[in-house]
C-alpha positions as CSV (number, residue, x, y, z in Angstrom):
1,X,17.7,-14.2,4.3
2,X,16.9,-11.2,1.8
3,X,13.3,-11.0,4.0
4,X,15.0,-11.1,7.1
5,X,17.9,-8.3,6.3
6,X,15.1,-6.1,5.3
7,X,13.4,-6.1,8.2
8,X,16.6,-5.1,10.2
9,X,16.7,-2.8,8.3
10,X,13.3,-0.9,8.5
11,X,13.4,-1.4,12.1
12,X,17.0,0.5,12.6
13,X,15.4,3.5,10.1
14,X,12.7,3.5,12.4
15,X,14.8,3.9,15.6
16,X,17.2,6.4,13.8
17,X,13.7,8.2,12.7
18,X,12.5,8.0,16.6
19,X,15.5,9.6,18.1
20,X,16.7,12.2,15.8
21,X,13.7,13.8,16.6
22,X,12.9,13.1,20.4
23,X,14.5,15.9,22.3
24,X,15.2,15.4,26.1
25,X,17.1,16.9,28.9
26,X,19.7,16.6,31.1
27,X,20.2,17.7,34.8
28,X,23.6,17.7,36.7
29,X,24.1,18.6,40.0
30,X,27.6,19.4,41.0
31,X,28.5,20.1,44.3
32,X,32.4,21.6,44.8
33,X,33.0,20.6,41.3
34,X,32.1,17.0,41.9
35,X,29.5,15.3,40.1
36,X,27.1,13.7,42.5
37,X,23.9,13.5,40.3
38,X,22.9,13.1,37.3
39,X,18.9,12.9,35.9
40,X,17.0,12.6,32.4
41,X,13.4,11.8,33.2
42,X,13.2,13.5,37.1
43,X,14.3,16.5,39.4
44,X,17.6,15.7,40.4
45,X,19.0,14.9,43.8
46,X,20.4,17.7,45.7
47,X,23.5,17.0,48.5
48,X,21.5,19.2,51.0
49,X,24.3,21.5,50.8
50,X,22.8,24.9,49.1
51,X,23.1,27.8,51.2
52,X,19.6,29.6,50.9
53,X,18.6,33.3,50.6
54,X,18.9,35.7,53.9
55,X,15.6,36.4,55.5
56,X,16.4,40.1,55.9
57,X,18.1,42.4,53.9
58,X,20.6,43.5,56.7
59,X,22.2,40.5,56.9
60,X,24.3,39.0,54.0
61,X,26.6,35.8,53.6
62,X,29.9,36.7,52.2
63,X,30.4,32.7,51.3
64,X,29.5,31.6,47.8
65,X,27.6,28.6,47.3
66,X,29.3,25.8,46.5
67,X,26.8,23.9,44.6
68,X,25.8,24.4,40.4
69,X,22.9,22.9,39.1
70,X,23.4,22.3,35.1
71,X,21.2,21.2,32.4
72,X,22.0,20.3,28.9
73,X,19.1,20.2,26.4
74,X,19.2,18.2,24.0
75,X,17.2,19.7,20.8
76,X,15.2,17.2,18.0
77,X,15.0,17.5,14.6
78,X,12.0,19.3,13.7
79,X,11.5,19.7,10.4
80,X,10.4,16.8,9.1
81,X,6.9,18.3,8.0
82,X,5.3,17.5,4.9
83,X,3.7,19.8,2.8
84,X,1.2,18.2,0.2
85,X,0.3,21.4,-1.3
86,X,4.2,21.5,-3.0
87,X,3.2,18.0,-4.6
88,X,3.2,18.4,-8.5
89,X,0.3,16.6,-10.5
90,X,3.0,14.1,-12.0
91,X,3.9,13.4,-8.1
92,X,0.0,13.1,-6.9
93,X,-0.5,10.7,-9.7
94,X,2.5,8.5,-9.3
95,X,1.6,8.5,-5.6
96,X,-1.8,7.3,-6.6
97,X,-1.0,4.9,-9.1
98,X,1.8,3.7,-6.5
99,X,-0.5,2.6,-3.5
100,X,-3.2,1.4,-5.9
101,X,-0.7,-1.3,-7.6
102,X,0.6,-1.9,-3.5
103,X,-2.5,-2.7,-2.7
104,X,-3.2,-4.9,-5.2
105,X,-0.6,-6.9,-4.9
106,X,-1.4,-8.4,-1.1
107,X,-5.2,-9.4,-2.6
108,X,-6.4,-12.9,-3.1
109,X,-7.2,-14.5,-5.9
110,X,-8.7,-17.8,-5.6
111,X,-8.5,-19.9,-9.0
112,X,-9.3,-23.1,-6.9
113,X,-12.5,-23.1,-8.5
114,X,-13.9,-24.7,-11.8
115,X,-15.8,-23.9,-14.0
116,X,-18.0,-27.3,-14.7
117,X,-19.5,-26.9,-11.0
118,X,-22.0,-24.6,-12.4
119,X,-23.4,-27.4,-14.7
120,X,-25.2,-30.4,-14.5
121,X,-24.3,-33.9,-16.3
122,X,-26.2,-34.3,-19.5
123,X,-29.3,-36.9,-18.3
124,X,-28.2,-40.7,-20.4
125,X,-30.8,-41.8,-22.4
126,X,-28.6,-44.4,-24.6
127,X,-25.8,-46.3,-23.6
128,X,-23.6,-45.1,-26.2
129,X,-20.3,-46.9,-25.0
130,X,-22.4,-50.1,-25.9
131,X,-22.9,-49.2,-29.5
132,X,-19.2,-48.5,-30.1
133,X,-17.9,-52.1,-28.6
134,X,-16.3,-54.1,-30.7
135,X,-15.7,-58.3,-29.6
136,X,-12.5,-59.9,-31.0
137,X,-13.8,-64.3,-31.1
């Protein structure tokens, strides 16, 4: 349970990590203060409804247009850059001696073996469990 609990956990730190610092926009197009589009990752959809510049300078529309194009940007955290040349000599060495107990800890030790394999039997030259009998009659 403990294992499982800390993994939910290291993966919602990671998302919360991800997007405070992705930044995005949004467009809005509003066309006679009616929202009819909305974009985050592409151009947004226009009504077909904007009036477009005269051609000459003579001529002039005294209409306004009617549609707004909006975008809201939507700023990341950025400072979350890590300076090593600020790091004390008692922080570079508990660093050090941090990862190189980590690491240690995730190695295998195999005990599985002993230590007689290396050895031969002694050769039997005498029967010696023969000398040592004793018969009860």
């Amino acid at each position: 349970m403990n294992k499982v609990f800390h993994k939910i956990m290291s993966l919602s730190m990671a998302f919360v990590v991800l997007f405070s610092t992705m930044s995005f926009t949004i467009d809005m197009h509003y066309c006679g203060g009616t929202l009819m589009d909305t974009a985050i990752f592409h151009k947004v959809e226009t009504c077909g409804m904007e009036m477009e510049n005269p051609l000459t300078e003579g001529c002039s529309i005294a209409k306004t247009n009617c549609c707004i194009d909006e975008q809201v940007v939507l700023d990341g955290q950025d400072e979350l850059q890590f300076h090593v040349d600020k790091i004390s000599f008692e922080q570079q060495v508990f660093i050090a001696s941090f990862v190189y107990s980590y690491i240690n800890l995730f190695e295998s030790v195999d005990n599985n073996g002993s230590s007689f394999e290396e050895y031969e039997p002694p050769l039997v030259i005498k029967q010696i469990f023969k000398f040592d009998e004793t018969y009860l009659i």
